[in-house]
C-alpha positions as CSV (number, residue, x, y, z in Angstrom):
1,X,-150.1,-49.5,-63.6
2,X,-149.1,-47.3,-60.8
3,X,-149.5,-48.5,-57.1
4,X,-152.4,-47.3,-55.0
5,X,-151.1,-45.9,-51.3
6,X,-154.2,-45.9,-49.0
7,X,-154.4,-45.4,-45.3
8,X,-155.5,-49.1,-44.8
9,X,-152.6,-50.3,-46.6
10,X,-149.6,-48.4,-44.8
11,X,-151.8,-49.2,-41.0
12,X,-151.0,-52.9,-42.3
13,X,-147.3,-52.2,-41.6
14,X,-147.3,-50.9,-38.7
15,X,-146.4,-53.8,-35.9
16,X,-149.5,-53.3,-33.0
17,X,-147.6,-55.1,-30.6
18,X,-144.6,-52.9,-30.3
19,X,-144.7,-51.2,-27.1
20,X,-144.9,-55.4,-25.6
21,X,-141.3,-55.7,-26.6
22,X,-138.8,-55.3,-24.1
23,X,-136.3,-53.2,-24.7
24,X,-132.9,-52.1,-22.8
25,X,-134.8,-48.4,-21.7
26,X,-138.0,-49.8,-20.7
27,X,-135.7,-52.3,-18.3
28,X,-133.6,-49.4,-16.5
29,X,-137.2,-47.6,-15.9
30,X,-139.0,-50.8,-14.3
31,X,-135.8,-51.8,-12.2
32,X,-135.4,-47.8,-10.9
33,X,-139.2,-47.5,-10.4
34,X,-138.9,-50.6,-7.7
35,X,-135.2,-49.8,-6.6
36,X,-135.6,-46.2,-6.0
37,X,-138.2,-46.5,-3.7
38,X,-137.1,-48.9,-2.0
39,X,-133.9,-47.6,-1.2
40,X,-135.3,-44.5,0.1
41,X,-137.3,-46.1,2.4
42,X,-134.4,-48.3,3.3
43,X,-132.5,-44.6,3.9
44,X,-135.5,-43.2,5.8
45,X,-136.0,-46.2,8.1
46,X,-132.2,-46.3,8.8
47,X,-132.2,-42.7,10.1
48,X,-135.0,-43.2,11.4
49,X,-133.8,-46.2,14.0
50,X,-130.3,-44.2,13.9
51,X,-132.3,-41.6,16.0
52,X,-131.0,-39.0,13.3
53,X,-134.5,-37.0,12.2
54,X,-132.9,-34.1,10.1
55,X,-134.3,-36.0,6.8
56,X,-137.8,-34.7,8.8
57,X,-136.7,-31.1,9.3
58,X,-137.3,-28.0,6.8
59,X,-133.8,-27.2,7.2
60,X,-131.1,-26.1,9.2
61,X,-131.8,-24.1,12.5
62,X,-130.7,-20.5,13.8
63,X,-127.0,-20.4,15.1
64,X,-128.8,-20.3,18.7
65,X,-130.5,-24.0,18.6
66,X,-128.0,-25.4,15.9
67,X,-127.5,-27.8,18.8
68,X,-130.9,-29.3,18.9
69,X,-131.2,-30.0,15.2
70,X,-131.0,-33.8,16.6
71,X,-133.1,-33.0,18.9
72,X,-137.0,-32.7,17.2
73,X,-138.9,-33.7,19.9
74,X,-136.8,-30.4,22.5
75,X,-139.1,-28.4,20.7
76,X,-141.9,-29.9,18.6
77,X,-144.0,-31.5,21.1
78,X,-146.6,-34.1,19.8
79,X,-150.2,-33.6,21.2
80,X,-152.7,-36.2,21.1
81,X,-154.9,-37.2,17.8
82,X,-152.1,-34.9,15.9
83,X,-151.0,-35.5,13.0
84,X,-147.9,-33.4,13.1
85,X,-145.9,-32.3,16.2
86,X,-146.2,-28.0,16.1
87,X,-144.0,-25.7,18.1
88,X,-146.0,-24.4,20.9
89,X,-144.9,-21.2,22.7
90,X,-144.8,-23.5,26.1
91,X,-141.9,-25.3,24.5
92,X,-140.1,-21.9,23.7
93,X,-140.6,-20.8,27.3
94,X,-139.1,-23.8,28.9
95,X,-135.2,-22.0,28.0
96,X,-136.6,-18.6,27.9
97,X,-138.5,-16.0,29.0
98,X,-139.9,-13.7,26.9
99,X,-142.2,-11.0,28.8
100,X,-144.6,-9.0,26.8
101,X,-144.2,-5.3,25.0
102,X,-146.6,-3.2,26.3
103,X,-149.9,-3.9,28.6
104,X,-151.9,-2.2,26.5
105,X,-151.0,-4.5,23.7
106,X,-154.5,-6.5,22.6
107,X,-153.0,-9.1,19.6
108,X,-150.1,-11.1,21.4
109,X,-148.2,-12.9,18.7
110,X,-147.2,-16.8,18.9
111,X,-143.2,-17.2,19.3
112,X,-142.8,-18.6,15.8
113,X,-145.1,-16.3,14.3
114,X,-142.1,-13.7,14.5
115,X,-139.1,-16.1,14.9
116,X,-139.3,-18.5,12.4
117,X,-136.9,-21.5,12.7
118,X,-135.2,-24.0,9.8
119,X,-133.9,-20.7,7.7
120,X,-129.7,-21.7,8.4
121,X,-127.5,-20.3,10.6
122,X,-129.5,-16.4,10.9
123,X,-130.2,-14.5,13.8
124,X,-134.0,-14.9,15.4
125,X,-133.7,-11.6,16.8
126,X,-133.7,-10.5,13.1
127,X,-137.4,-11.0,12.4
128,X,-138.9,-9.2,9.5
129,X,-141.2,-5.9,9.0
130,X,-144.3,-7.1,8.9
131,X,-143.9,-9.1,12.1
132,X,-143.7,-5.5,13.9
133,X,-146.4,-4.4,11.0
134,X,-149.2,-6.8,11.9
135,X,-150.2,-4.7,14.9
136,X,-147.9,-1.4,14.2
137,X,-149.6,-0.7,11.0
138,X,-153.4,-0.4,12.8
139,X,-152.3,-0.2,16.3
140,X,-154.7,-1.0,18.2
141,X,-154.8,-0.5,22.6
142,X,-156.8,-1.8,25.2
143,X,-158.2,2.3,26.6
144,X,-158.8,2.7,22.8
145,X,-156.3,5.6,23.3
146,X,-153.8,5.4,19.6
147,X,-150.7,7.1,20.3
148,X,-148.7,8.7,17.3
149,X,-147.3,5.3,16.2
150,X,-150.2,3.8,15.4
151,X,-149.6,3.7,11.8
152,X,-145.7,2.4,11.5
153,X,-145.4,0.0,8.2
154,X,-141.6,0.0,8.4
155,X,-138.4,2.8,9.3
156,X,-139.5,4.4,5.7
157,X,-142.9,4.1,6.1
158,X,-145.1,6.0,8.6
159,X,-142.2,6.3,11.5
160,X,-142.0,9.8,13.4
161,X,-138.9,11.5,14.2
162,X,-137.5,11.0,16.9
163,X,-139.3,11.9,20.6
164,X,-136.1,13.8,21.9
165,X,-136.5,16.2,19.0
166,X,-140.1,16.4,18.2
167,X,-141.9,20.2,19.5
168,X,-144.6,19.7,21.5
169,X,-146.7,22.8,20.9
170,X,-144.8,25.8,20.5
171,X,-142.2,24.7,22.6
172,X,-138.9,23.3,21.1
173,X,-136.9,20.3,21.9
174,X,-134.8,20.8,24.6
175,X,-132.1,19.5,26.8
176,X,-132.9,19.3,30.2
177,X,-129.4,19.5,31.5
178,X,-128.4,23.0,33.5
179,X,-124.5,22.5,32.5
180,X,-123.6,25.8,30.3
181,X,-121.5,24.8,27.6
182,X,-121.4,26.1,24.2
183,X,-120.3,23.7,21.9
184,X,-119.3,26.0,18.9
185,X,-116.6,26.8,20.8
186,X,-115.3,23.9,21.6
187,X,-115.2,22.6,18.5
188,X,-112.6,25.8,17.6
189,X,-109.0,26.5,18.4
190,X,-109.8,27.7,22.3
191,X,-106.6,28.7,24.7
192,X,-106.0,26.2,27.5
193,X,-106.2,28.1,31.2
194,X,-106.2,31.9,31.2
195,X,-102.4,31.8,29.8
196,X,-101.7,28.6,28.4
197,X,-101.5,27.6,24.9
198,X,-104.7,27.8,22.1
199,X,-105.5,23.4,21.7
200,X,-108.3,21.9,18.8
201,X,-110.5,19.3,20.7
202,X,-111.8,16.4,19.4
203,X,-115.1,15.3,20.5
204,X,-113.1,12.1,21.7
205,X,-111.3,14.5,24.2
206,X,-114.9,14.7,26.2
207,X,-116.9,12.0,25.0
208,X,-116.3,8.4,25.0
209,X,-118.9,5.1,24.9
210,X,-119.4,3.5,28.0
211,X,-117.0,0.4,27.2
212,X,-113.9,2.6,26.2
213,X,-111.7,4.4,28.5
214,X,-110.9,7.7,28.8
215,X,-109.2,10.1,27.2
216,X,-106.9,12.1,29.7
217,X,-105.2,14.4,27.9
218,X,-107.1,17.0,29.4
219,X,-107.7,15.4,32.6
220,X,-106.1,16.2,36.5
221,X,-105.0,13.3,38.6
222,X,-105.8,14.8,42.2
223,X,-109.2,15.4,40.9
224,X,-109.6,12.4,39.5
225,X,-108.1,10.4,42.2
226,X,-110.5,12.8,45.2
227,X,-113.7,11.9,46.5
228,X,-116.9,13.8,45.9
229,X,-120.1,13.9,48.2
230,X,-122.5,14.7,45.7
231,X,-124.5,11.8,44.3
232,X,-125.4,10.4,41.2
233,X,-128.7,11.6,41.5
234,X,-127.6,15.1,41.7
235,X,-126.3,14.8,38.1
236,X,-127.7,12.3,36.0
237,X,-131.8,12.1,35.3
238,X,-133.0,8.4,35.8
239,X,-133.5,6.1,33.1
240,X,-137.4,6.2,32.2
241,X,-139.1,3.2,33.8
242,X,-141.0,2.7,30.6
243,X,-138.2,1.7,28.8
244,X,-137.8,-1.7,26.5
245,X,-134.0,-2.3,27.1
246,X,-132.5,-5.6,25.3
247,X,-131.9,-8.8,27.5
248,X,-127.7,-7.5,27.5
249,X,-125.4,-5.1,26.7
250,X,-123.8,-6.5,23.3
251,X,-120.9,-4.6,22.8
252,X,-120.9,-2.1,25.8
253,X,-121.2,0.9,23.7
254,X,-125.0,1.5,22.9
255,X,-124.6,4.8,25.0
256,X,-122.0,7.4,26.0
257,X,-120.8,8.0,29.6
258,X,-121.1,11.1,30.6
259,X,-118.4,13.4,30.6
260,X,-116.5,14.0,34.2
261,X,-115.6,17.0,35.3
262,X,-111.9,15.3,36.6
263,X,-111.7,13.5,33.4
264,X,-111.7,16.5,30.6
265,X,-112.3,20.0,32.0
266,X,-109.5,20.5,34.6
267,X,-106.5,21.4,32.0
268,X,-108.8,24.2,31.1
269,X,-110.8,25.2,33.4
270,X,-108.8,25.6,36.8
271,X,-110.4,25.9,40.0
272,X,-107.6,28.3,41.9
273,X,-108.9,30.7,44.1
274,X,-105.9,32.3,45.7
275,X,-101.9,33.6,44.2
276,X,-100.9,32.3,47.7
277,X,-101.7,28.6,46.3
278,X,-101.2,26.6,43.1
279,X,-103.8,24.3,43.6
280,X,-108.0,24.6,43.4
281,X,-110.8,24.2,45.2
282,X,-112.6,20.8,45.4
283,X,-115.2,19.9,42.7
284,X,-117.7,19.7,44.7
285,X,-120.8,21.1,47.0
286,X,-120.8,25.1,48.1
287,X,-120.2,23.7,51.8
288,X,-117.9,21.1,51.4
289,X,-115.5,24.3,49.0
290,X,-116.4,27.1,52.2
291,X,-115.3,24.2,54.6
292,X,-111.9,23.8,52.3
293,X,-111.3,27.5,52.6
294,X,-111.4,27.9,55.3
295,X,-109.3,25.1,56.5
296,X,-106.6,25.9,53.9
297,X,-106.7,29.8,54.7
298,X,-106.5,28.9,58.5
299,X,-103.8,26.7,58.2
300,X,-101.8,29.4,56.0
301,X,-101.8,32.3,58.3
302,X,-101.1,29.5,61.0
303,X,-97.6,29.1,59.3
304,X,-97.5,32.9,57.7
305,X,-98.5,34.9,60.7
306,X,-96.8,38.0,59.4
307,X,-99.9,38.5,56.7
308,X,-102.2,39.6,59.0
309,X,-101.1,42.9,58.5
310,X,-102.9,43.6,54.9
311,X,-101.9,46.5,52.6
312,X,-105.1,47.6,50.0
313,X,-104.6,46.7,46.6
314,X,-106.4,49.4,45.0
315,X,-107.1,47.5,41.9
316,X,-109.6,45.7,43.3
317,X,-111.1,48.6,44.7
318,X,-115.0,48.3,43.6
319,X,-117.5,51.1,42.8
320,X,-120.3,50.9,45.2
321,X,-117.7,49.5,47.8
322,X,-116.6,51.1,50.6
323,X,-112.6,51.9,50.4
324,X,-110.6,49.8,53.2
325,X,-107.3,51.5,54.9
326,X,-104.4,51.4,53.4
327,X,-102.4,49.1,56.2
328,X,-105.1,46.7,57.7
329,X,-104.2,44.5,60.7
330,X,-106.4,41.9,61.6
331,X,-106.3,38.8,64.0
332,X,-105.9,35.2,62.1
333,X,-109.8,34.5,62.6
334,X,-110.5,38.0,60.8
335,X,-107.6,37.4,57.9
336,X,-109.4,33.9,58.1
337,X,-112.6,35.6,57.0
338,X,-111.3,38.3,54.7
339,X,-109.6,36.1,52.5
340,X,-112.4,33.5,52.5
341,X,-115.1,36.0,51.2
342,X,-112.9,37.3,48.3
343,X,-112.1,33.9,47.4
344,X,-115.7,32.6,47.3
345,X,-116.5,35.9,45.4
346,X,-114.6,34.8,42.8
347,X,-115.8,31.1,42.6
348,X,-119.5,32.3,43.2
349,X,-119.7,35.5,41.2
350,X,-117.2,34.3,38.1
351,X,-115.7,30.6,38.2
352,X,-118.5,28.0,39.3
353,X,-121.0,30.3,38.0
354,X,-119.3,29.9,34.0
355,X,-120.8,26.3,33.9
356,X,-123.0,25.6,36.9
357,X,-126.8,27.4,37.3
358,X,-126.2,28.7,41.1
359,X,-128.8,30.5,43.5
360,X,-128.5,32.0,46.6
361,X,-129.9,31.1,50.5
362,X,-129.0,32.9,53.8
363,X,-126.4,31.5,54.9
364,X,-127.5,31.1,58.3
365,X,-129.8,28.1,56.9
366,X,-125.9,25.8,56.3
367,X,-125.1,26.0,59.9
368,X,-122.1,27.0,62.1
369,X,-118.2,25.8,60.8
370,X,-115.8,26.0,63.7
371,X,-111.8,26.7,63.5
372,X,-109.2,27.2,65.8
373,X,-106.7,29.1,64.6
374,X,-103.0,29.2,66.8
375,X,-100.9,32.3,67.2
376,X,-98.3,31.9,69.7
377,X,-100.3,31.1,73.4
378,X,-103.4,33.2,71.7
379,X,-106.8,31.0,70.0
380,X,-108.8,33.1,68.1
381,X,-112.2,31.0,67.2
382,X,-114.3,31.6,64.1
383,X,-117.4,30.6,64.4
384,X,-118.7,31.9,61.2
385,X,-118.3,33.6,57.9
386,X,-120.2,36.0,56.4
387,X,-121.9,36.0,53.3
388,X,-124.0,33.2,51.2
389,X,-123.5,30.1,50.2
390,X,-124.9,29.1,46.6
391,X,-127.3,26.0,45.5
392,X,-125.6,24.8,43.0
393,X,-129.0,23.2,40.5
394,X,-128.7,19.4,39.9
395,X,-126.8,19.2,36.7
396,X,-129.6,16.9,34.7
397,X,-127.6,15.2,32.6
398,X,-130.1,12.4,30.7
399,X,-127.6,9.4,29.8
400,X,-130.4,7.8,27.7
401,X,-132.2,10.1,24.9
402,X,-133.8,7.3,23.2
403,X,-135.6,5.0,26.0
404,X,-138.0,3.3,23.4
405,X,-134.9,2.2,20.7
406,X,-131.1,0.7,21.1
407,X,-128.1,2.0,19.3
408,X,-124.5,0.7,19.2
409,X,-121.9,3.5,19.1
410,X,-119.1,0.6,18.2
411,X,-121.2,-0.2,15.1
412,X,-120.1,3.5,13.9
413,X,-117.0,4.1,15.2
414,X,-116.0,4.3,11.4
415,X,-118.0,7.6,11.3
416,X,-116.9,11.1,12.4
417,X,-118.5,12.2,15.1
418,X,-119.6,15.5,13.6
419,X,-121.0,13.7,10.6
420,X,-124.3,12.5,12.4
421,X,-124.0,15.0,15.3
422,X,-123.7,17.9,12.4
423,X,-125.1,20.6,15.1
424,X,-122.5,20.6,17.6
425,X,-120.2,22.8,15.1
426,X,-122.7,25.5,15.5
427,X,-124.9,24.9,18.9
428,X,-124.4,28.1,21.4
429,X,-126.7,26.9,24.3
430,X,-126.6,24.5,25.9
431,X,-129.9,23.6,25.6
432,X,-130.1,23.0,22.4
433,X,-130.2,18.7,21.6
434,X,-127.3,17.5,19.1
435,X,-129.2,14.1,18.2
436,X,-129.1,13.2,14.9
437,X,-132.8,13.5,13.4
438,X,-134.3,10.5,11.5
439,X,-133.2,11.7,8.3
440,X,-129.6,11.7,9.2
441,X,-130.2,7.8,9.8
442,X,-132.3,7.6,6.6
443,X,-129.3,8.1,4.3
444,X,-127.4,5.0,5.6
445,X,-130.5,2.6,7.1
446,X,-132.1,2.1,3.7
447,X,-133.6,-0.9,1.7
448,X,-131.4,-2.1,-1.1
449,X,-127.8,-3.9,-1.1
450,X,-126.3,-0.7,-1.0
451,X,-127.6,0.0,2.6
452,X,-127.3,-0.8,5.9
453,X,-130.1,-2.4,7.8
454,X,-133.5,-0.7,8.3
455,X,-135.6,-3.1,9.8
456,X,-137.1,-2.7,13.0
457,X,-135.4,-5.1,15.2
458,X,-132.3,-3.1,14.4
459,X,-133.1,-0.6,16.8
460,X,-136.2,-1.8,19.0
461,X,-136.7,-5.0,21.2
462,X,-140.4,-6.7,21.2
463,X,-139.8,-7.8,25.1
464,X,-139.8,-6.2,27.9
465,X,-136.8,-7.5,29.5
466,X,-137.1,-5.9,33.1
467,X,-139.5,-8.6,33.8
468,X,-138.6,-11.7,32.7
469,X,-138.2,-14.3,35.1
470,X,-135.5,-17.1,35.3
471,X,-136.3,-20.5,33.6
472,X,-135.2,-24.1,35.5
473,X,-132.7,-25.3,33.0
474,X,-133.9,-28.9,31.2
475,X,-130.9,-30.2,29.3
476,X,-127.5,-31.9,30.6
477,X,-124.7,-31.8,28.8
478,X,-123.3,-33.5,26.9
479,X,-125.9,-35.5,25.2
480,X,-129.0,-33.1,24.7
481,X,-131.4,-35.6,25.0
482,X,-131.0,-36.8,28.4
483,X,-132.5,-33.9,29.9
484,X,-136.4,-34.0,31.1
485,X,-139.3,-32.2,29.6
């Protein structure tokens, strides 16, 4: 007779009490389930009386507090009936000063709400999109007034080109400047001095960044070596007050010096004014070049006082213009005077007048200019000469087209200059602005791996560093924690 298999009979032999049995597993997980535990809080209780509280931290801190990662309590300050000790701004403002953006601004954000600590060894400076987001997005202002970025998500998103190129109205950007140069060109084979050789210039032949030196191939020592009595502020516009500048130059380079008339213009453009001399006139004001001429002149005919006796040259006999003698003589003060008006009708009428803006005054309003001019036991005096002197217009030159953003030249020095500043091989005027428009930016500052940096930290600063104030240092070195809080 065949056995019966029922489900009572096989539950008989199973053994109930099998999980009781000890067993070489179940002994490693009882003895790690007390051990484990109890070495950790052996560890923790060790570092803690070691004074070592990085087994508290989040992580490792920003290459510009790495030094107080031993140091919790520098910045996390514990406030009564807390449970946790949070960073408050106060503790960030006992080292630095960080002044606001704008007074209009409504939302002022926490420190750490846009530098956010315990991410290894980054920059703070480097804080994301949507810190500048949370208020650029919506922008709201205190007069109510939005401005036209009120609606900036990120570089890609929503920004305008750039204020130095944007129309207002009908009218075109424009550069303020009144120094005629035409940049096309430049940028061509162009002959050096009415009979020197044809040269190629480089943009670095003019231009240079602040922190390099200059290129002098083109450059005149006496000029560069003279002294000028015109002042800054008859050539460069100031700096816009409203400007966000960062707390330091970082590299020197973020703008370009503006090009010198000594430094790359007096190989070509010569300044001579007479066959008699082989040198030019100053670089400088109408009266400080009349006052030159007439000293140089006067002490010529001092020491060559046969030329006073002046044969015509006919071919620069003028229509409209009376015809002179043939054989003209005249006393020193007179050849004085003669050869002083041709020469400043050249500079006036022809050489200034190719780069500077000039206009014209009486010239009674500059004042009398005395010389004594010897000839044997005679003194002739000449008390003045006739004829105008011009105004020469401020030149205008802006050294900073972007006062709302930073750039760094030295971070590009592996680019052509022509390859962002594309309009200078065609620009005619002068007043046209060579900038590089937001799309020529675009196609390197991108998102992806394949791109450089786009966010907005890379070219705008939060703070308004003109105003902060200097902080009383709290820390001694070089044990960080002696210092007082």
């Amino acid at each position: 007779m065949a056995r019966t298999r029922t489900t009572k009979k096989l539950a008989q032999r199973i053994d109930l009490n099998y999980f009781k049995r000890p067993t070489p597993l179940k002994r490693a997980k009882f003895w790690l389930s007390l051990a484990l535990p109890l070495l950790a809080l052996i560890w923790i209780t060790w570092r803690g009386f070691s004074g070592d509280h990085r087994v508290y931290s989040s992580g490792r801190m920003s290459k510009a507090h790495a030094v107080l990662e031993k140091d919790c309590a520098a910045c996390h300050l514990r406030t009564a009936g807390a449970f946790s000790a949070k960073t408050a701004d106060a503790a960030c403002l006992d080292c630095h000063d960080g002044p606001i953006h704008h007074a209009e601004q409504i939302y002022a954000p926490n420190c750490t709400t846009c530098h956010i600590e315990h991410r290894g060894r980054i920059s703070l400076v480097a804080t994301s999109n949507a810190s500048c987001a949370q208020c650029h997005a919506r922008l709201l202002t205190r007069s109510g007034n939005l401005p036209l970025w009120a609606h900036i998500r990120s570089f890609e998103d929503g920004h305008p080109q750039f204020a130095a190129l944007r129309s207002v109205g009908d009218a075109r950007a424009s550069d303020p400047g009144t120094i005629k140069l035409n940049h096309a060109i430049h940028m061509k084979p162009i002959r050096r001095g009415p009979n020197g050789p044809n040269v190629h210039l480089e943009c670095g032949n003019c231009h240079r960044s602040t922190a390099a030196k200059a290129d002098l191939t083109f450059a005149d020592e006496k000029y560069r070596a003279a002294t000028v009595s015109y002042k800054d502020s008859d050539e460069f516009l100031p700096v816009r007050a409203e400007s966000l500048k960062p707390p330091r130059s970082e590299t020197g380079r973020e703008l370009m010096a503006p090009v010198k008339f000594a430094n790359a213009c007096t190989a070509c453009h010569l300044l001579t004014f007479d066959r008699r001399f082989d040198f030019g006139v100053p670089h400088d004001k109408a009266e400080v070049i009349h006052a030159f001429l007439v000293r140089t002149f006067g002490e010529y005919i001092a020491a060559h006082a046969g030329e006073v006796r002046v044969q015509r040259d006919p071919g620069r006999d003028l229509t409209g213009k009376p015809i002179t003698p043939e054989f003209r003589t005249l006393t020193p003060a007179q050849w004085v005077i003669d050869r002083t008006a041709v020469a400043e009708d050249l500079l006036w009428r022809k050489t200034c007048k190719q780069c500077h803006t000039l206009s014209f005054s009486p010239k009674s309003s500059r004042g009398k200019i005395e010389l004594s001019v010897s000839q044997g036991n005679d003194s002739d005096t000449l008390a003045s000469v006739s004829g105008e002197l011009p105004k020469v217009a401020p030149a205008n030159i802006s050294l900073q087209w972007m006062p709302h953003a930073k750039f760094d030249h030295g971070a590009h020095d592996g680019f052509t200059c022509v390859s962002c500043h594309a309009k200078a091989m065609t620009s005619t005027e002068s007043s046209d602005v060579l900038l590089p428009g937001i799309e020529t930016c675009k196609k390197c500052h991108a998102p992806g791996p394949d791109h450089a940096e786009s966010r907005c930290f890379e070219c705008h600063t939060y703070h308004d560093w003109s105003k902060r104030k200097e902080v009383t240092p709290k820390f001694t070195l070089p044990a960080l924690g002696t210092g007082g809080r």
